[in-house]
Structure formats: structure tokens, C-alpha cells
C-alpha beads as a LAMMPS data file, in Angstrom:
LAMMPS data file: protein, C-alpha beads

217 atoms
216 bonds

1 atom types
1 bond types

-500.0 500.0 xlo xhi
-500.0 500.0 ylo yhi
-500.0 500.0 zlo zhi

Masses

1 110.0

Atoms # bond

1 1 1 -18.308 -430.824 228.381
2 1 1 -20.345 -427.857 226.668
3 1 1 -18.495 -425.404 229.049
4 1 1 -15.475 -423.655 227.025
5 1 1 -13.233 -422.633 230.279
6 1 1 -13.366 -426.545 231.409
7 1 1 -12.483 -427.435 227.463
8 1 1 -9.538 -425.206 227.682
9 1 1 -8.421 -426.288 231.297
10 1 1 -8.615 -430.379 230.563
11 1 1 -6.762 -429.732 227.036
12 1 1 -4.297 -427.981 228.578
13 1 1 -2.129 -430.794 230.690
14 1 1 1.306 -429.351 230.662
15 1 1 -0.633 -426.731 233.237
16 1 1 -1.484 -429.406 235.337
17 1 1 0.185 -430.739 238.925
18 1 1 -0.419 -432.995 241.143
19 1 1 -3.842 -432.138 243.238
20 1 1 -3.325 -432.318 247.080
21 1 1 -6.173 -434.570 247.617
22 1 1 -7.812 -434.873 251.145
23 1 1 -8.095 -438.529 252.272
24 1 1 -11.408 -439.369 252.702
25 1 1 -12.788 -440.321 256.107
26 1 1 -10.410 -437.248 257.405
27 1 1 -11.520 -434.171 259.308
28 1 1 -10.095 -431.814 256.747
29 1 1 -11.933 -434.408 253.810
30 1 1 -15.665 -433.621 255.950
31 1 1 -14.295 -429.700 255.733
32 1 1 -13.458 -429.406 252.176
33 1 1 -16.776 -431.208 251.250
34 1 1 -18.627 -428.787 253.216
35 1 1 -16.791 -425.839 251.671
36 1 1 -17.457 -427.201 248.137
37 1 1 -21.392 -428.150 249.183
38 1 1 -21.774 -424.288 250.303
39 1 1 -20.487 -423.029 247.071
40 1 1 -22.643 -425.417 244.867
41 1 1 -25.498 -424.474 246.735
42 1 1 -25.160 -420.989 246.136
43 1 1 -25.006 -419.423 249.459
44 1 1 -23.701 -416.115 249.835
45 1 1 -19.858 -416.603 249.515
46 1 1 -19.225 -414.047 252.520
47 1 1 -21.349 -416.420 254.867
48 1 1 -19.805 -419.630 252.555
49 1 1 -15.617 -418.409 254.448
50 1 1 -16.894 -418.410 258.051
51 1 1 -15.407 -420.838 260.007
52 1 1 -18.600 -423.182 260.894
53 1 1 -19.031 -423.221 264.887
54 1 1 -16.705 -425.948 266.574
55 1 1 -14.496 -426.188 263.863
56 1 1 -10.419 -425.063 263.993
57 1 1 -8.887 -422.426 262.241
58 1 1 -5.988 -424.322 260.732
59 1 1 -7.898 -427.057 258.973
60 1 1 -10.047 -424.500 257.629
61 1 1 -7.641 -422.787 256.497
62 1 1 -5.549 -425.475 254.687
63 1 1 -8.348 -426.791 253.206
64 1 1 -9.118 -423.343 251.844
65 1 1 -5.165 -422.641 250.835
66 1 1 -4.988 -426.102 248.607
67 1 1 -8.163 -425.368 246.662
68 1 1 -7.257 -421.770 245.848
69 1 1 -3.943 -422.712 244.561
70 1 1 -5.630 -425.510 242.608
71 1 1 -8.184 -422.971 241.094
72 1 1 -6.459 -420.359 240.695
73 1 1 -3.599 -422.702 238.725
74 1 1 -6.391 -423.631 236.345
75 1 1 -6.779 -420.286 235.554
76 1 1 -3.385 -419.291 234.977
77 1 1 -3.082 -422.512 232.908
78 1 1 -5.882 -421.378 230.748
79 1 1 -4.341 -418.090 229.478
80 1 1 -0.867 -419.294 229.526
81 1 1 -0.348 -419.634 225.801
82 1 1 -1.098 -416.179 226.273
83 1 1 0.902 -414.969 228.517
84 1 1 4.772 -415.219 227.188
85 1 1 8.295 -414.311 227.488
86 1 1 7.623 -411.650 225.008
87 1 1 4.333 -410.450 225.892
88 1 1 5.453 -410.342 229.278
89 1 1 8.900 -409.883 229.894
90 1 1 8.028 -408.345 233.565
91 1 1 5.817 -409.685 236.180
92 1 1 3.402 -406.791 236.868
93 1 1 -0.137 -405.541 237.755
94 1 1 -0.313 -402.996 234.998
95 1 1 2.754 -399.867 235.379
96 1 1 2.072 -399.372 238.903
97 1 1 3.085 -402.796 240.672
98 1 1 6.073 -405.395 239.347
99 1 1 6.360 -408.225 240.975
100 1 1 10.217 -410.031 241.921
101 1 1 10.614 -413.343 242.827
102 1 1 12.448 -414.144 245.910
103 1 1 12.809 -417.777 247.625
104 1 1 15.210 -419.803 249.839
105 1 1 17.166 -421.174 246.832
106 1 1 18.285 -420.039 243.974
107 1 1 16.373 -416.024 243.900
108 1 1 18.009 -414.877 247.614
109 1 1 17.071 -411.519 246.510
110 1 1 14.099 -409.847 244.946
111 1 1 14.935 -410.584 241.140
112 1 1 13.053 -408.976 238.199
113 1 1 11.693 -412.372 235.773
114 1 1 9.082 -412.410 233.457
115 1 1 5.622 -413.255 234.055
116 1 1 5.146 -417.538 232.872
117 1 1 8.899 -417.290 234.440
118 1 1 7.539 -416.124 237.834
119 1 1 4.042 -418.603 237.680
120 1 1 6.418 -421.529 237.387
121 1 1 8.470 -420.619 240.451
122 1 1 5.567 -419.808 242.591
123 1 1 3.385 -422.583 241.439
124 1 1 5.955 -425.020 242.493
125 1 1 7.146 -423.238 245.581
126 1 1 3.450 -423.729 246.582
127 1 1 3.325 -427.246 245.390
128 1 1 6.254 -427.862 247.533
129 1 1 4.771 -426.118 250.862
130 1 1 1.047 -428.096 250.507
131 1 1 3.096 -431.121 249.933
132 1 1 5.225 -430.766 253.158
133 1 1 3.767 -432.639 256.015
134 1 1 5.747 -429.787 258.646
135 1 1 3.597 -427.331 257.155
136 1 1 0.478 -429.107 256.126
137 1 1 0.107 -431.854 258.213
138 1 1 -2.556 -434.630 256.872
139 1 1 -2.522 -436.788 259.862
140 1 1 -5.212 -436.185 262.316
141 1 1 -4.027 -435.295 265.419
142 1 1 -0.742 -433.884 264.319
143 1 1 -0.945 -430.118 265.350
144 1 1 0.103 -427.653 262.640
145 1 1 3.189 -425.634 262.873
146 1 1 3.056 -422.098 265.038
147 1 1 4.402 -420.590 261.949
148 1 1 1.682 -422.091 259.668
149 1 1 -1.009 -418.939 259.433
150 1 1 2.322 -416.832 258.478
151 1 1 3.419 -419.316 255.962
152 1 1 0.140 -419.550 254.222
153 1 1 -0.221 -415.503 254.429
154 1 1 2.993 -415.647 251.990
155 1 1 1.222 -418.237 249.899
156 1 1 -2.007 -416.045 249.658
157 1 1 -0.200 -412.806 249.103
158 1 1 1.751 -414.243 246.125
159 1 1 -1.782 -416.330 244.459
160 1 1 -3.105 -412.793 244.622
161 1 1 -0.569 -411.471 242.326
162 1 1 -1.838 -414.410 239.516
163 1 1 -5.314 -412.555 240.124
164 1 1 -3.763 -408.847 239.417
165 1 1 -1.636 -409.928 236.431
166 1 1 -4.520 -412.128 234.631
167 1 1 -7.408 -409.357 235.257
168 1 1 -5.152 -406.798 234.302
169 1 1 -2.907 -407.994 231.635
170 1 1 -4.856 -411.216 230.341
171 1 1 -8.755 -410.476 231.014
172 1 1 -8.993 -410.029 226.961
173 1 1 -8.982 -413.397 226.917
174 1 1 -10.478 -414.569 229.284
175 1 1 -13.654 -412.855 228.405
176 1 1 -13.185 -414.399 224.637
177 1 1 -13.345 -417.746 226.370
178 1 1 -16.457 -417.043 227.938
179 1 1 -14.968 -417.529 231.419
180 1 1 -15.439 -414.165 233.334
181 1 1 -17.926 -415.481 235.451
182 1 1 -16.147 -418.259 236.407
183 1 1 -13.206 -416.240 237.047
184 1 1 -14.657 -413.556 238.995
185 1 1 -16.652 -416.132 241.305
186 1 1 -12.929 -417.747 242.281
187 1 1 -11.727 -414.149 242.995
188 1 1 -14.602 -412.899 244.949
189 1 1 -14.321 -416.550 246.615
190 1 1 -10.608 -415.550 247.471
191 1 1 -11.229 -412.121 248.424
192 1 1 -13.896 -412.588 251.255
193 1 1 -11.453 -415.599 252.410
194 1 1 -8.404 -413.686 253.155
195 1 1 -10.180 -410.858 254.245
196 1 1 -12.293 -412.844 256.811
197 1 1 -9.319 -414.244 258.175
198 1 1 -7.051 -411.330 257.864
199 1 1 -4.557 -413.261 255.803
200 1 1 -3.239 -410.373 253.630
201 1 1 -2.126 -407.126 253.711
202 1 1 -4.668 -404.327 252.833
203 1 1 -1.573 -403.022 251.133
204 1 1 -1.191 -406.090 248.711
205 1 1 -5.038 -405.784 248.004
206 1 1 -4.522 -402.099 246.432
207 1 1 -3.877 -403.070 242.593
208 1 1 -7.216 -404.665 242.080
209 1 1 -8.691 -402.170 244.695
210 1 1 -11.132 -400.400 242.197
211 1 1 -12.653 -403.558 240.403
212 1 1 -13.136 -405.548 243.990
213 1 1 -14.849 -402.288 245.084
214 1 1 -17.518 -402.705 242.792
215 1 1 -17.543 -406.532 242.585
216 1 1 -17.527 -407.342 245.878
217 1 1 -18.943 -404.643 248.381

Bonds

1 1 1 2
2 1 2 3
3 1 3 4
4 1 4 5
5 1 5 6
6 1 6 7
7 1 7 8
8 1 8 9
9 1 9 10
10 1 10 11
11 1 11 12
12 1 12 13
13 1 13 14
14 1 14 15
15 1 15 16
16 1 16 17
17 1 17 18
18 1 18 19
19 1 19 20
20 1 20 21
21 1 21 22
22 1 22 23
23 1 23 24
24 1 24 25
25 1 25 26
26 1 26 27
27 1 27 28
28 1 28 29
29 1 29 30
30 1 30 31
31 1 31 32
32 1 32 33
33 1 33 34
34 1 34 35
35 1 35 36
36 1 36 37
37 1 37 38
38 1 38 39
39 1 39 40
40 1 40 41
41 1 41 42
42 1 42 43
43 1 43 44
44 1 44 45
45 1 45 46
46 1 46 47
47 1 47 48
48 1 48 49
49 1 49 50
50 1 50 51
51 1 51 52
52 1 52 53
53 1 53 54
54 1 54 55
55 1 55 56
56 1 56 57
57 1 57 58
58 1 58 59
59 1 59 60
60 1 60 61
61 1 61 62
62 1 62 63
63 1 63 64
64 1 64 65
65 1 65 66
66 1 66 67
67 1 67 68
68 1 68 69
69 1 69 70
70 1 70 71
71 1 71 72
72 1 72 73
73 1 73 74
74 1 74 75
75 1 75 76
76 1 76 77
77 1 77 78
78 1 78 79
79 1 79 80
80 1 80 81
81 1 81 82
82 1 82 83
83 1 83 84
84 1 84 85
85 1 85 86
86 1 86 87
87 1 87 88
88 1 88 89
89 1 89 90
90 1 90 91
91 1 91 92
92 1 92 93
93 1 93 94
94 1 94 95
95 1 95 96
96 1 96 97
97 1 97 98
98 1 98 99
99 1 99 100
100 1 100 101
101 1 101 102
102 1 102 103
103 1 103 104
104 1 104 105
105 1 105 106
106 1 106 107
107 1 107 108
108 1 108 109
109 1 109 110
110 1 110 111
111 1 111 112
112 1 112 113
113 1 113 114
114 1 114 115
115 1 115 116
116 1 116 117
117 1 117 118
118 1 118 119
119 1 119 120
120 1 120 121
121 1 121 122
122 1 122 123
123 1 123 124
124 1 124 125
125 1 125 126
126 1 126 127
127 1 127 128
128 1 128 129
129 1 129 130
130 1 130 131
131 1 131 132
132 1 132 133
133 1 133 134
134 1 134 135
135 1 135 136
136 1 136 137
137 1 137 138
138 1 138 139
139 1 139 140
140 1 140 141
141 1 141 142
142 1 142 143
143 1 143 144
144 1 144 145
145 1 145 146
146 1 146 147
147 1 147 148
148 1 148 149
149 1 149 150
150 1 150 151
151 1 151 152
152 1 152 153
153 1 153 154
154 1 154 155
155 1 155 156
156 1 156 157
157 1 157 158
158 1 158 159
159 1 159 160
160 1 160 161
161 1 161 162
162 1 162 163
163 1 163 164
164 1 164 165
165 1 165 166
166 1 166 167
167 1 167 168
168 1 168 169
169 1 169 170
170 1 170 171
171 1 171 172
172 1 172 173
173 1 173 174
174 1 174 175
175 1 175 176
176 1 176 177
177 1 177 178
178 1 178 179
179 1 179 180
180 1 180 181
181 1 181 182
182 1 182 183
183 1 183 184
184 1 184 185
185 1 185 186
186 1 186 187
187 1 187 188
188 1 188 189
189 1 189 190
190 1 190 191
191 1 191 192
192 1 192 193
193 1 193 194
194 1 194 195
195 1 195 196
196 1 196 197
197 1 197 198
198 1 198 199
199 1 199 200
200 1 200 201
201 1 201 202
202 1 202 203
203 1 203 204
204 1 204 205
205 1 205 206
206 1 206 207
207 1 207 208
208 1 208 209
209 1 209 210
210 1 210 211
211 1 211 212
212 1 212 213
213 1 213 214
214 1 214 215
215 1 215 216
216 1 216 217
């Protein structure tokens, strides 16, 4: 395993959780090897999103929302030694944008937490979500939720804020490791995703506005 970003993602179990795997034999399974055989092959990751003919929305889309927030957990995982109660006290994008976490539980308002704070909350509020057959349904056949494209635009919208805080606050390392290929390939993956589908804000989009500008148009 020559590759230094995969050394420091399999040494690093504590970041791991539980993959949502996709039974094989499934629809969703045939979907999320066809995703995966578009990206290996290289094609143009604007034409790798679109939603092959005959295919449904939903299934794309969950297939899409489980392997972002597996990626994009790897690379939070590999910076996290990093990334601290004292080197970040506040969840932020740079001065401009902090971050509060707010759920059903035990943060009923917006509440100001540091950044590895914040990661852990929303990493298993995810977890929880993907895991939940009401939202993600794995049967075949079972119809998804009316509220599903909504919940996963609040998923997307908050893996997006991972993106802003380790590009702006963590890239340092990142490029020591190596890994900014790797890690700009996920993002522009991301990117072209939500905004084929229209599954976030234009407003959420603005902190990383300038960098996607010139990576991905």
C-alpha cells in the first residue's frame, strides 16, 4: 500500500464506522457499481453524476449520499489528529462562516462547539439517518419517504461544511500527506453531484466559492 493517504486512513481505526454496504444482487448494489466503474474509468465526473436513462432519482441518490459520507469521513479521519479542541475551538470556514450544531436531541438550538466536537455529532447523526430503513430503505420495492430528497439536502449541506473547514483550516496537511489530488477529486466528485441535482443551496456553496471556480468550471 505505496499510497500515503490510504496508509494514514487504514492506521487510523478510531475514524472508522460501520460502512452502509449495498447487498449485492440489489438495484441500488448494480447502481453503486456503476457509479464506482465510471469513476475508475476516468470519465468526465460531470457526465459520471447524471442519472443513467431509466434509472430513479432516489436510488441514485442514496447510493451517491452513503459513499460521500464514507469518503468524505476518511478524509476528516485523516487530519483529525490535526484538527483539536485547541486548534479549533470553533467550527468555521475561515472568519467569515462558523458553523453551530443543531439536532433533535440534545443541541435544540444552534450551539457554538468546536470543530472534532461538531465532526462527531454530524458523523453519527448521518450514520444514524443511512442506517434508518424510513429514510433509506434497502428493500427493493419499498418506496422512499416524500421527505427523503429534503432529508438528504440537510445531510449534503452539513458534509459540505467538512470540505470548507479541511481546505481551509487543514489543507497544510493534507498537501504534506501527498493527498491533494485525492482530495480534490472527492470534492469536485461532490460538487457536480449536488449541483446536478440541485441538492444545496448556492448560498451554502459561497465559502469555497473562489477555489471551486477555478477547480471545477
Amino acid at each position: 500500500m505505496s499510497n500515503p493517504f490510504l496508509k494514514q486512513v487504514f492506521n487510523k481505526d478510531k475514524t472508522f464506522r460501520p460502512k452502509r454496504k449495498f447487498e449485492p444482487g440489489t438495484q441500488r448494489f448494480e447502481l453503486h457499481k456503476r457509479a464506482q466503474a465510471s469513476l475508475n474509468a476516468g470519465l468526465d465526473l460531470r457526465l459520471a453524476v447524471q442519472l443513467p436513462p431509466g434509472e430513479d432519482l432516489n436510488d441514485w441518490v442514496a447510493v451517491h449520499v452513503v459513499d460521500f459520507f464514507n469518503r468524505v469521513n476518511l478524509i476528516y479521519g485523516t487530519i483529525s489528529d490535526g484538527c483539536t479542541e485547541q486548534s479549533c475551538p470553533v467550527m468555521s470556514g475561515g472568519p467569515k462562516y462558523e458553523y453551530r450544531w443543531q439536532d433533535e436531541q440534545r443541541f435544540r438550538k444552534p450551539t457554538a462547539l468546536s470543530a472534532p466536537r461538531y465532526m462527531d455529532l454530524l458523523m453519527d447523526w448521518i450514520e444514524v439517518q443511512i442506517n434508518n430503513e424510513d429514510i433509506f430503505p434497502t428493500n427493493v420495492g419499498t418506496p422512499f419517504p416524500k421527505t427523503f430528497l429534503q432529508a438528504v439536502r440537510k445531510i449534503l449541506s452539513r458534509l459540505f461544511r467538512v470540505f470548507v473547514h479541511v481546505y481551509i483550516h487543514h489543507f497544510d496537511r493534507i498537501a504534506q500527506m501527498g493527498s491533494e489530488a485525492h482530495v480534490n477529486t472527492c470534492y469536485k466528485h461532490f460538487y457536480y453531484f449536488v449541483t446536478e441535482f440541485n441538492l444545496i443551496d448556492p448560498k451554502e456553496l459561497e465559502p469555497l466559492k473562489e477555489m471551486t471556480s477555478r477547480m471545477c468550471h
